[in-house]
C-alpha positions, -999 to 999 in steps of 0.1 A, spaced: 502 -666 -746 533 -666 -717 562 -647 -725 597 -668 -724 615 -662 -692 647 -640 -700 679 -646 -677 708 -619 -670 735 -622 -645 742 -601 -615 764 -578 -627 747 -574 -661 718 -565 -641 737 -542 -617 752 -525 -643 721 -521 -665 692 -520 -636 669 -490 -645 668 -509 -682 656 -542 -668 632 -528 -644 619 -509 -671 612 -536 -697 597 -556 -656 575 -526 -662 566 -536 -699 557 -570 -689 589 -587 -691 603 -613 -666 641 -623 -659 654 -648 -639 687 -637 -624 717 -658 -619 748 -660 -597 775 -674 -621 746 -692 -643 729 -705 -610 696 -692 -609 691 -672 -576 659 -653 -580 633 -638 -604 623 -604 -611 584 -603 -622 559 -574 -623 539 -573 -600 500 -573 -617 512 -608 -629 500 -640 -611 525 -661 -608 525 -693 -625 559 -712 -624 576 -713 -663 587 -747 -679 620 -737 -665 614 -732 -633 597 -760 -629 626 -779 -644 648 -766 -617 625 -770 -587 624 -809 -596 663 -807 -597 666 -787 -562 677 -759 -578 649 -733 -572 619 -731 -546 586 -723 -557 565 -702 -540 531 -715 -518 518 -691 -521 504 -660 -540 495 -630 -529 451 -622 -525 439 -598 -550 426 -577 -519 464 -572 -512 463 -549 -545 435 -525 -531 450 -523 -500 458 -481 -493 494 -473 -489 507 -463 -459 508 -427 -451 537 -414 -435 549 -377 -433 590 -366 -444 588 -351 -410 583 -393 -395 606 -405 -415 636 -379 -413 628 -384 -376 630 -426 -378 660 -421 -398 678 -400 -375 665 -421 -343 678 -452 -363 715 -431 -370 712 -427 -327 712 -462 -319 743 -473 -337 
């Protein structure tokens, strides 16, 4: 059984972040809206994504894009990339350089 889609608006969700991505972590999905226009939606990732009743609702009104596609299994097995703090305290300050 799908879980309902929860919505929260941006500065609910900037105020109370670490809880939301927790519950993301849990399972849960939110769509997030600008002034009660939806903008984007936060899923977890291990989900495929199937668009909700809702969202299908607002695609067919022009309110919301749906993806084309998702993303290959494979791209969960994939290693992560290794990079040492000694790369990446050197990108940083290379980066800090240029402007």
């Amino acid at each position: 059984m799908r879980r309902t889609v929860r919505s929260v608006n941006i500065a609910v969700l900037k105020n109370e972040l670490s809880r939301y991505l927790s519950e993301v972590r849990q399972g849960e999905e939110f769509l997030i809206r600008d002034r009660d226009t939806p903008i984007a939606k936060i899923i977890p990732l291990r989900h495929a994504v199937e668009p909700e009743a809702e969202e299908l609702t607002l695609a067919a009104a022009g309110k919301l894009r749906l993806p084309e596609t998702s993303l290959p299994a494979s791209f969960w097995s994939m290693p992560a990339p290794r990079v040492t703090l000694k790369r990446v305290v050197a990108a940083v300050r290379a980066e800090r350089d240029e402007e």
